[in-house]
C-alpha positions in Angstrom: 24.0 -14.0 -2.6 24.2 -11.2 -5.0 26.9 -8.3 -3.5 25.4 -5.9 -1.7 26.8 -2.4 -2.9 25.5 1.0 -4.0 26.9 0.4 -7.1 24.9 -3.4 -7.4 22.7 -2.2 -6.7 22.1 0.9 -9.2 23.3 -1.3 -12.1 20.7 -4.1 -11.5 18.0 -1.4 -10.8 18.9 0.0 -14.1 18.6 -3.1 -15.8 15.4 -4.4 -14.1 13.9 -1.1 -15.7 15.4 -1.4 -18.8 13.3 -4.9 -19.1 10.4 -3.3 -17.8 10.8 -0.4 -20.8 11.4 -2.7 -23.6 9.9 -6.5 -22.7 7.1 -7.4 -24.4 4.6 -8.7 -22.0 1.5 -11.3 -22.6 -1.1 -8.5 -21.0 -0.9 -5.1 -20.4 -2.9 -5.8 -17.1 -3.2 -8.4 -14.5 -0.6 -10.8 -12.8 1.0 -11.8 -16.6 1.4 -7.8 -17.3 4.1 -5.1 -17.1 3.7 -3.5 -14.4 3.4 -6.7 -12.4 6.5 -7.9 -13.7 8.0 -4.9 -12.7 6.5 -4.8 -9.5 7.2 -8.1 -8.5 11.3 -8.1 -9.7 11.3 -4.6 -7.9 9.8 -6.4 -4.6 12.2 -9.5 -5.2 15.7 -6.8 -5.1 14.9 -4.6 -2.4 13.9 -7.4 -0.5 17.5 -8.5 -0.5 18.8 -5.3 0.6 16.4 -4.7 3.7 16.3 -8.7 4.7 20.6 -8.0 4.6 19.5 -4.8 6.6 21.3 -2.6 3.9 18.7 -0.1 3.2 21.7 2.6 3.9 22.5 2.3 0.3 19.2 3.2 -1.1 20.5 6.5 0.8 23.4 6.4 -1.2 21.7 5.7 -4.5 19.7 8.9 -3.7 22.3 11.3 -3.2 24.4 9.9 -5.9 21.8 10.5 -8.3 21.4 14.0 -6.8 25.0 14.9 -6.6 25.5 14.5 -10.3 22.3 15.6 -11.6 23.7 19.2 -9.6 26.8 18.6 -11.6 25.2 18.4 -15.0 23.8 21.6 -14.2 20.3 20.4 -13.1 18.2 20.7 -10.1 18.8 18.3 -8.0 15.8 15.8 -6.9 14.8 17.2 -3.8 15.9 14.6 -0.8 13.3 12.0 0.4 10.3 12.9 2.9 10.5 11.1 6.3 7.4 9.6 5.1 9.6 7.9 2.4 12.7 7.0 4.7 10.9 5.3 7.8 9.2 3.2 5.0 12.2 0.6 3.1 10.3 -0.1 0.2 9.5 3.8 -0.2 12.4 4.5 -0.3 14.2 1.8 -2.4 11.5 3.1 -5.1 12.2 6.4 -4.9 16.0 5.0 -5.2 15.2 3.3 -8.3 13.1 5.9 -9.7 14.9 8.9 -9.7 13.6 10.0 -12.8 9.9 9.4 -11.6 9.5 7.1 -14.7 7.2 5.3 -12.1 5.1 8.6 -10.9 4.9 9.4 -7.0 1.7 7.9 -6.7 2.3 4.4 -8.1 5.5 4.4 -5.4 3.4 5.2 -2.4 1.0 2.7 -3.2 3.6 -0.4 -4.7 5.5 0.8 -1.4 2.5 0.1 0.7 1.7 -3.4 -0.9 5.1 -4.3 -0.7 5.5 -3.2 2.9 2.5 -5.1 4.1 3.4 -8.0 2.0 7.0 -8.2 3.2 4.9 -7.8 7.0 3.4 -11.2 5.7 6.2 -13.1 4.9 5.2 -13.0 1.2 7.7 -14.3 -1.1 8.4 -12.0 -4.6 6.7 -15.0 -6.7 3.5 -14.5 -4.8 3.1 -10.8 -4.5 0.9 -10.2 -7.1 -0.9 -12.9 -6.0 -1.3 -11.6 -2.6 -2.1 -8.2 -3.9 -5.1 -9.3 -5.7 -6.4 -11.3 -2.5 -5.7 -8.6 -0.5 -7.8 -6.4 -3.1 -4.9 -3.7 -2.2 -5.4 -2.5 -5.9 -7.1 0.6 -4.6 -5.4 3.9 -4.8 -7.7 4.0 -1.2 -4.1 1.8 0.4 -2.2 5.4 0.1 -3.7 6.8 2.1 -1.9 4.3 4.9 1.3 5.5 4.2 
């Protein structure tokens, strides 16, 4: 099993998004396309973290990002909702995604799916899979969370 740091996870984060930013992909759309990639290696990593009950260091992530964003002079990102911390997958999104390159609204609803799939036992390889049978495509699943 893959370490289980603040640090491991940042750096494989990082380069799960780099992939994501510069794969080419067979479809822009559906199970073979980018975002579904990305979705489902997303699912796969923080899945490690909360089934090793670590989501601490999505914490960490957060305020390490914050902490030297105020030293380079910027505004800090503001700290997560409650919303977003009694929610694991929330969270390890917003973790991830501290520069909203994935916007607010596509981590509420990914967080949702993941969530109810993780509720499932669904594994990462069958996600996307599950999504689509689940018809949980719908911006309406935000409103759940």
């Amino acid at each position: 099993m893959a370490r289980m740091n603040m640090m491991d996870f940042s750096e494989r984060a990082e380069e799960l998004i780099q992939e994501w930013c510069v794969a080419k992909f067979e479809a822009k759309r559906g199970p073979n396309g980018k975002d579904s990639f990305l979705k489902r290696e997303a699912y796969r990593l923080l899945k490690q973290y909360i089934d090793a009950d670590r989501q601490d260091i999505f914490l960490r992530a957060i305020e390490m990002t914050k902490r030297r964003e105020e030293r380079q002079g910027r505004k800090g990102r503001r700290a997560p909702t409650s919303a977003i911390i009694d929610q694991p997958f929330k969270l390890g999104l917003y973790a991830m995604f501290s520069d909203d390159s994935l916007t607010r609204n596509k981590q509420k609803l990914w967080g949702n799916q993941m969530n109810l799939a993780y509720e499932n036992d669904v594994e990462p390889d069958d996600l996307i899979g599950f999504i689509y049978s689940k018809d949980m495509k719908s911006l309406d699943l935000i409103r759940l969370g």
